[in-house]
C-alpha positions as CSV (number, residue, x, y, z in Angstrom):
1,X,76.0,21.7,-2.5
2,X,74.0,24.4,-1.1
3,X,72.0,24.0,1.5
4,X,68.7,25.5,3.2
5,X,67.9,26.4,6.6
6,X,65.6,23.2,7.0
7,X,68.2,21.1,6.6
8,X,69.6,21.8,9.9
9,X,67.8,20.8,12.9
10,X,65.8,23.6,14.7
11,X,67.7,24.5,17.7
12,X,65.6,24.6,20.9
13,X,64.2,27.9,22.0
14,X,66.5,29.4,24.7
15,X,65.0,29.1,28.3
16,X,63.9,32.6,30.1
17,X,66.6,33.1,32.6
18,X,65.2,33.6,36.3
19,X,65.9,37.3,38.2
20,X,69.7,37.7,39.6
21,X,67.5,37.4,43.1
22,X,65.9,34.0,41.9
23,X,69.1,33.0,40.7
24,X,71.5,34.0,43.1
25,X,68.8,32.0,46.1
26,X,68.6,28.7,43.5
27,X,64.5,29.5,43.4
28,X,61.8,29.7,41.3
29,X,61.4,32.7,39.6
30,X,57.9,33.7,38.3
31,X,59.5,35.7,35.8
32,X,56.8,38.4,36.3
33,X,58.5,42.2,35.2
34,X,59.1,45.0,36.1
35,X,59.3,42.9,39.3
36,X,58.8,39.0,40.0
37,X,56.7,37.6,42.9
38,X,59.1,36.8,45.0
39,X,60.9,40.4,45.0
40,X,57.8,42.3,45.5
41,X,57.1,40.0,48.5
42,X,60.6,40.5,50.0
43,X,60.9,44.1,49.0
44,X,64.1,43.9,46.8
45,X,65.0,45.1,43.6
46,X,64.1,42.7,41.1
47,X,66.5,42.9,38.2
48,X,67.3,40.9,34.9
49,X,70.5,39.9,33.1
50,X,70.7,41.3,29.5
51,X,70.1,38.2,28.5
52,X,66.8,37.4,29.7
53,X,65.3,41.0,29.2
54,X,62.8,41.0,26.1
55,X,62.1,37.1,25.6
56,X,59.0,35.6,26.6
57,X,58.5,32.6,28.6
58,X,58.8,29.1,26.9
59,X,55.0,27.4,27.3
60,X,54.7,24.7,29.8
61,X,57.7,26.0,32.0
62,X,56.8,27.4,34.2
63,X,59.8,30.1,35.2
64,X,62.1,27.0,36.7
65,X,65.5,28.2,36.2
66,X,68.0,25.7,34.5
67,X,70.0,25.3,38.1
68,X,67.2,26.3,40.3
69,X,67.1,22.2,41.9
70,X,63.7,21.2,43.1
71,X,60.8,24.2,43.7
72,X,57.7,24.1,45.0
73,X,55.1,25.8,43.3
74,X,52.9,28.3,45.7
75,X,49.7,28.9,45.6
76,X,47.4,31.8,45.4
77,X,45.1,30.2,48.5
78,X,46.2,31.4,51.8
79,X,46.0,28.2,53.6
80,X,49.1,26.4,51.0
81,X,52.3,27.6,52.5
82,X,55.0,28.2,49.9
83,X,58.8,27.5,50.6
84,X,61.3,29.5,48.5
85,X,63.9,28.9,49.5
86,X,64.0,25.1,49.4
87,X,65.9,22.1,47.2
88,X,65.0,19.0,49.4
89,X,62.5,17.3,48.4
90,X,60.0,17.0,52.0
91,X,59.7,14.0,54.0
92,X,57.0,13.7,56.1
93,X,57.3,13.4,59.7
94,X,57.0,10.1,61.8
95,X,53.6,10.4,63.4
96,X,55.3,9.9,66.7
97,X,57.6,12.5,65.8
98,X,55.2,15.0,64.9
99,X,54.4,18.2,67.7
100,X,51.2,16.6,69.0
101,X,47.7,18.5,70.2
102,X,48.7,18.2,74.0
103,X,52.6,19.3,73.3
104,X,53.6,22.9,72.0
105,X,51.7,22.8,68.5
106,X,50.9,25.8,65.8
107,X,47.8,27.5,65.7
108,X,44.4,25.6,65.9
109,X,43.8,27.2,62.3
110,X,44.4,25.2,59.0
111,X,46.4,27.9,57.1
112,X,50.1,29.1,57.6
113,X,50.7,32.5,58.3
114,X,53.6,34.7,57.3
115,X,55.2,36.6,59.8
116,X,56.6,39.7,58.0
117,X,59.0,41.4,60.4
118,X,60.2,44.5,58.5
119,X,63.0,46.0,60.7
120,X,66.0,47.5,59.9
121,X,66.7,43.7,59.3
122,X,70.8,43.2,58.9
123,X,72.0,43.2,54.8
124,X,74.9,41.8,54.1
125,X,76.7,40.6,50.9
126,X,74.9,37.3,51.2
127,X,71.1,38.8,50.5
128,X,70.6,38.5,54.2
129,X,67.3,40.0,55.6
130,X,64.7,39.9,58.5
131,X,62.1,41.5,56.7
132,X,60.7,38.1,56.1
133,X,60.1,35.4,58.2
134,X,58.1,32.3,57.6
135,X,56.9,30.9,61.3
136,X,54.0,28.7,62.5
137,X,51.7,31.2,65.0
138,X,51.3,29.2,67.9
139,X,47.8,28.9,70.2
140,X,49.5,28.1,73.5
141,X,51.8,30.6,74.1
142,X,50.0,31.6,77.1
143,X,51.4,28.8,78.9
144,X,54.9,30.4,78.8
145,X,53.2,33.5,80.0
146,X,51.4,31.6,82.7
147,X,54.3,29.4,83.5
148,X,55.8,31.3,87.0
149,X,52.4,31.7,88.5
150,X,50.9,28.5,87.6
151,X,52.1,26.9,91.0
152,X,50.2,29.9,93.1
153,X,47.4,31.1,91.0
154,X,46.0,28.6,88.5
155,X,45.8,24.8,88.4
156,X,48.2,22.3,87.5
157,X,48.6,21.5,84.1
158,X,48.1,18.2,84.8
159,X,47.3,15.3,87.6
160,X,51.2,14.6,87.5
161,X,52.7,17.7,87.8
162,X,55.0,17.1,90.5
163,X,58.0,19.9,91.5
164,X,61.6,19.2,89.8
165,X,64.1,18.4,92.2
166,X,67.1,20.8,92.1
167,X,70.6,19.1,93.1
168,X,72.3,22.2,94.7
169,X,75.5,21.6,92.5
170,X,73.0,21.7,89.5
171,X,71.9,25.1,90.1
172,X,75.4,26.1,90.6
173,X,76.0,25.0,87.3
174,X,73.5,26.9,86.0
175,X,74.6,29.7,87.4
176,X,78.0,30.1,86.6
177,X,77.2,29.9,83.3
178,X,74.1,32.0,82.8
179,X,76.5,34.5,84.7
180,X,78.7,34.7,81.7
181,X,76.1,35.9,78.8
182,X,76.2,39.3,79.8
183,X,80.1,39.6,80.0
184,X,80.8,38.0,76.5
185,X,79.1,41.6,75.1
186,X,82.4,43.5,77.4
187,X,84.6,42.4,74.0
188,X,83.5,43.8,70.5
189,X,82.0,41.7,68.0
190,X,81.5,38.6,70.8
191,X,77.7,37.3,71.3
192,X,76.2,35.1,74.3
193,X,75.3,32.2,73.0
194,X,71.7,33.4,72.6
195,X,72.2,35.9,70.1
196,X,72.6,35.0,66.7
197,X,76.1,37.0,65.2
198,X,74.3,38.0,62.2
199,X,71.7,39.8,64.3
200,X,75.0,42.3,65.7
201,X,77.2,42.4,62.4
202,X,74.5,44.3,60.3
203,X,74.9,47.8,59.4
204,X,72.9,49.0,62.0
205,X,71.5,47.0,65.3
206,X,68.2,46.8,66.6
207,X,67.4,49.4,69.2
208,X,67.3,47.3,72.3
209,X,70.4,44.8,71.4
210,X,72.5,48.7,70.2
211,X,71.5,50.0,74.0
212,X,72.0,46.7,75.2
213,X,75.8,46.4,74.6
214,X,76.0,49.6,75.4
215,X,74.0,49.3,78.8
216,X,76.1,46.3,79.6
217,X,79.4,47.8,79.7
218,X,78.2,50.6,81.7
219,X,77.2,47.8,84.5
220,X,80.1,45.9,84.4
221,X,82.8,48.7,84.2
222,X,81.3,51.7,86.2
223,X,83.2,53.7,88.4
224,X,82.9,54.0,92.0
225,X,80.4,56.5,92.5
226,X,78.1,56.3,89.0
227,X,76.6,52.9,90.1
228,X,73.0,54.7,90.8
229,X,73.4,56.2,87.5
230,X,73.9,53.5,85.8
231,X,71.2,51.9,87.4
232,X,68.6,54.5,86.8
233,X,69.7,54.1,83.2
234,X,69.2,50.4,83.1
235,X,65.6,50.8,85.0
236,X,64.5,53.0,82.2
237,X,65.8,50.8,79.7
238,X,63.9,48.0,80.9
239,X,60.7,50.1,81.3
240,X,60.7,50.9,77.9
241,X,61.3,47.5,76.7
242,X,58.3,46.1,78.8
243,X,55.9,49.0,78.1
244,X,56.4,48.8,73.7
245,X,55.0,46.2,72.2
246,X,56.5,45.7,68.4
247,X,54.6,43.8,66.0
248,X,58.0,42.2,64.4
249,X,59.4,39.2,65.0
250,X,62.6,40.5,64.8
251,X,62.1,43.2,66.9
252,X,60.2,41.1,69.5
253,X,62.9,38.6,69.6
254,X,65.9,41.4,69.9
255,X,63.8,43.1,73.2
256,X,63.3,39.8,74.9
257,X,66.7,38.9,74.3
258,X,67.8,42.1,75.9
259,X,65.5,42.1,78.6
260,X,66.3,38.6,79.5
261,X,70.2,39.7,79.6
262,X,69.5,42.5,81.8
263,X,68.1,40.1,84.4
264,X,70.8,37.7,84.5
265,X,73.4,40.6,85.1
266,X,71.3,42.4,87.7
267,X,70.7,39.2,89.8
268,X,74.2,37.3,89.5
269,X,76.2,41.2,89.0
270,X,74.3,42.7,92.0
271,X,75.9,46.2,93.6
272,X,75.7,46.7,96.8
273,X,75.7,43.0,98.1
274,X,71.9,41.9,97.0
275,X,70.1,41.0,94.1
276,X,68.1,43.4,92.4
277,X,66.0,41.2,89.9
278,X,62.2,40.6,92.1
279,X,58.8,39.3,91.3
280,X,58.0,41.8,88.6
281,X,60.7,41.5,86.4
282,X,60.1,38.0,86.5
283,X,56.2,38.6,85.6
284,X,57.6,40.5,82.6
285,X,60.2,38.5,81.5
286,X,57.5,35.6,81.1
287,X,55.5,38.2,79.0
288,X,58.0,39.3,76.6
289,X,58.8,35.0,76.6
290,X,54.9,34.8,75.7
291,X,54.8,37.6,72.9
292,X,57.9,36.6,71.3
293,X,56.9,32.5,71.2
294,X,53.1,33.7,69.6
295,X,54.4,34.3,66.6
296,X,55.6,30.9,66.2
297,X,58.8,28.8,67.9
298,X,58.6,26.8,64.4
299,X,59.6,27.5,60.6
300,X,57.0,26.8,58.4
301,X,59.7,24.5,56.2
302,X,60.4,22.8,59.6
303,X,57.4,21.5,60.2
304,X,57.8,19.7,56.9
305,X,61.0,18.4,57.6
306,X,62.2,20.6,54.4
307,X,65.2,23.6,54.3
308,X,63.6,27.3,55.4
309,X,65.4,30.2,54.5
310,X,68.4,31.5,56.4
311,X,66.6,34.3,57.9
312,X,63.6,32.1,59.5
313,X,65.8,29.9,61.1
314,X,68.0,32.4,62.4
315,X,65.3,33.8,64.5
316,X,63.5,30.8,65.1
317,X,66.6,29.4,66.7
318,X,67.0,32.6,68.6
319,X,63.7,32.9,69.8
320,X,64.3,28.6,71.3
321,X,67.5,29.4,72.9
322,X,66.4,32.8,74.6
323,X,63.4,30.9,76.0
324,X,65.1,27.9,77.4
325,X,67.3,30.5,79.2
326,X,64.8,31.8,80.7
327,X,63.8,28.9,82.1
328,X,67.3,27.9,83.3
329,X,67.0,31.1,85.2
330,X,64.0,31.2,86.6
331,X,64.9,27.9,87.9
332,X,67.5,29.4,89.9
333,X,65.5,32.2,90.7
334,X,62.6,29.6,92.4
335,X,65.4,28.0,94.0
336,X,66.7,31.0,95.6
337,X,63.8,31.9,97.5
338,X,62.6,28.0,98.5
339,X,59.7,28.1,95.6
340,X,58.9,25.4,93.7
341,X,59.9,24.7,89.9
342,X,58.3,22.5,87.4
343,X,58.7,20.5,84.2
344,X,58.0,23.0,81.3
345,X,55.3,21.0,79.7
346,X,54.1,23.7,77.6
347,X,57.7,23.1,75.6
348,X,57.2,19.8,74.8
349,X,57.7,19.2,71.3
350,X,60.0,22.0,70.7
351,X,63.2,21.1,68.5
352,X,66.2,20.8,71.1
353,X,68.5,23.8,70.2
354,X,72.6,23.4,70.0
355,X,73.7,22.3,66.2
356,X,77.1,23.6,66.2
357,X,77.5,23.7,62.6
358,X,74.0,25.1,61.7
359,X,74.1,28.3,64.7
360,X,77.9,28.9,63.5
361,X,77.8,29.0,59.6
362,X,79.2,32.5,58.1
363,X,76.9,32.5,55.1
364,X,73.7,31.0,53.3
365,X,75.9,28.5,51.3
366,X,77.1,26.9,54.1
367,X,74.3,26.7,56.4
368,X,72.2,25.7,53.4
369,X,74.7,22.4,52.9
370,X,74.2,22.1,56.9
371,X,70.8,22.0,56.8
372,X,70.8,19.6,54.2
373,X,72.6,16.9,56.2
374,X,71.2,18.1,59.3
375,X,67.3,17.2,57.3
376,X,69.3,13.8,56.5
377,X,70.8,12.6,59.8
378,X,67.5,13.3,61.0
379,X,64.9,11.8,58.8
380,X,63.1,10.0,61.5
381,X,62.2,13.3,63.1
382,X,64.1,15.9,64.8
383,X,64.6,16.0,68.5
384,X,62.9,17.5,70.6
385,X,63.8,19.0,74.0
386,X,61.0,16.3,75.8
387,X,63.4,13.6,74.6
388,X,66.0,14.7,77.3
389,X,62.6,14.4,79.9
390,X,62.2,11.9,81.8
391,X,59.5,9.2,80.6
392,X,58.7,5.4,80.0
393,X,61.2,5.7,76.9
394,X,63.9,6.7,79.3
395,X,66.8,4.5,78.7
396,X,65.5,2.6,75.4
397,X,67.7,1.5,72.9
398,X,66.2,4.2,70.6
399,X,66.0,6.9,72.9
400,X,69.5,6.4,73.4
401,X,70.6,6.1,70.0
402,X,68.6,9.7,69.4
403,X,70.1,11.8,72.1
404,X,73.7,10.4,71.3
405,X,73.3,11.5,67.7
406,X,72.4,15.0,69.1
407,X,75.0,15.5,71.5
408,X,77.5,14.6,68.6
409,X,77.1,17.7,66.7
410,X,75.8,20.2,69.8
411,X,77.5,23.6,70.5
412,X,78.4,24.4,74.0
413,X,74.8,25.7,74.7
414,X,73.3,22.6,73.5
415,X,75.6,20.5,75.8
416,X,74.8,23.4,79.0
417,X,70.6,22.2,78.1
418,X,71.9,18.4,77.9
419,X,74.1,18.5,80.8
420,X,71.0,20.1,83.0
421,X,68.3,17.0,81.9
422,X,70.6,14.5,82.8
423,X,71.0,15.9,86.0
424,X,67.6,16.3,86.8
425,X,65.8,13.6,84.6
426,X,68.7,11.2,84.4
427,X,68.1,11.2,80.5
């Protein structure tokens, strides 16, 4: 019996397939040509499969991909943030969980800025790049900045600001292990455990981690006799570093880092008997601290308890450790010389570093199914480093419970911050 083409059933116009990009990250794809949204914004080349070239896009779709898992739709107003790299749907923060006005909070403005950080941000097979970063700009940095002098120059923070009291065995702790960050660069491809590995397995380093490594080895293997050489090397370097001021979060983070690494070996690697780190290095170590915490010390995506892209986190997490290292050391330093130290009030609120599994994953797939559970075990709010304070939840069932499920899944840097509090706040 012959038939006609109406008695089949119309099949269902084919969906427009996303860019390889789009696809590849599991996002949405505005399906825009000769270049998407997202691609012009990240400055890669936007390309489409055979397939998709030449079809329009079905009505009412919107460009969601087939396998792209939940998007988020962004906005053409400034003050929306759009997340595009994320497939968890957001829970909102307990209030009580939430960074408040009087702890380390974002800017006072109602909008989200992006940080774009175009460096010679590391590539590699997995699409990684520090080009992009989506932070929260913070309005107190200045407290970091302000931190070493506060005691001697400027008023308390607050009525209760009391000096922290420094078991000696504590600071010896510290010390033997801040002593080691400089030495793990002596073997190739090994990072302290403030440098993220991605940021030395790109094609090419940053400037100031490249002379870094390089400056480090010089210290710590020179030859009897080139020690002032060296050292007239390493003051240069550090001159440099304090006198540029890059605009790029990557680049900020990576001179801070450096700088901060250079002043652990030249106070706990002295040459000739004494220590060569003094008051000014510590004056600009606090305000490379300050410039690299003003672009933000929070992913956008954090703050709504969602998944931010690879790259954000990376230098977000950076940019936390480096900073609490400094404190570690300057806590040393104070000690040293009979000063005075002080809780870091100005970091309340700030996510306690040290996931093992999330700092240590080898590629976006993994951290991505990391983060996932790590936005799970953590729905009622992520911990923050004021939980390991002492206060009048000190010793509370939940408080307990909090910190416990931390230390489970911390790194050895995490336990080295944990290890510290309980010492001195008995948390």
């Amino acid at each position: 019996m012959p038939t006609s083409e109406s008695h089949h059933p119309k099949q269902r116009p084919p969906r427009k397939k996303a860019c390889n990009n789009c696809t590849k990250s599991k996002v949405r794809c505005s399906l825009e040509k000769p270049a998407c949204s997202r691609c012009r914004s990240t400055g890669r080349v936007c390309e489409y499969s055979a397939s998709a070239l030449g079809r329009d896009s079905p009505s009412g779709e919107g460009g969601f991909t087939e396998d792209a898992g939940i998007a988020y739709p962004g906005s053409a107003i400034d003050s929306t943030p759009r997340f595009d790299s994320i497939s968890v749907m957001p829970i909102p923060l307990p209030l009580a969980s939430t960074p408040s006005s009087t702890a380390w909070s974002p800017s006072s403005h109602i909008h989200v800025r992006r940080q774009v950080a175009v460096a010679s941000g590391w590539r590699d097979g997995d699409g990684l790049d520090f080009r992009t970063v989506d932070l929260v700009p913070s309005a107190n940095a200045e407290d970091i900045r302000d931190r070493w002098l506060r005691p001697y120059i400027l008023p308390p923070l607050g009525q209760d600001e009391v000096p922290k009291v420094y078991h000696p065995f504590t600071l010896q702790y510290i010390s033997r292990i801040l002593s080691t960050y400089p030495r793990c660069m002596l073997k190739d491809k090994d990072v302290p455990p403030i440098i993220h590995r991605s940021q030395i397995e790109g094609k090419e380093l940053p400037r100031s981690l490249a002379n870094c490594y390089s400056l480090v080895r010089m210290w710590e293997q020179a030859v009897p006799g080139s020690e002032m050489m060296v050292m007239s090397t390493l003051e240069k370097e550090m001159e440099r570093l304090a006198a540029e001021h890059p605009e790029q979060d990557y680049e900020l983070l990576s001179a801070f880092q450096a700088y901060l690494l250079y002043t652990i070996m030249l106070y706990f690697s002295p040459r000739g008997g004494s220590s060569l780190v003094n008051d000014k290095m510590m004056i600009t170590l606090m305000e490379m601290a300050f410039r690299t915490a003003r672009n933000g010390l929070f992913c956008a995506a954090e703050l709504a308890h969602a998944r931010p892209t690879w790259e954000s986190w990376i230098v977000v997490a950076a940019k936390r450790r480096a900073i609490f290292t400094m404190y570690l050391f300057s806590s040393v330093y104070n000690a040293d010389r009979l000063l005075p130290n002080f809780v870091a009030d100005e970091m309340r609120g700030v996510y306690a570093p040290g996931n093992k599994a999330l700092w240590e994953a080898k590629d976006r797939e993994t951290w991505s199914k990391e983060y996932d559970r790590y936005l799970l075990q953590w729905e009622d709010g992520i911990l923050e480093i004021s939980e390991l304070w002492r206060s009048a939840e000190t010793g509370s069932t939940e408080r307990r419970e909090r910190i416990e499920r931390w230390v489970q899944s911390a790194d050895e840097f995490g336990m080295t911050i944990f290890g510290v509090c309980v010492h001195i706040h008995g948390c």
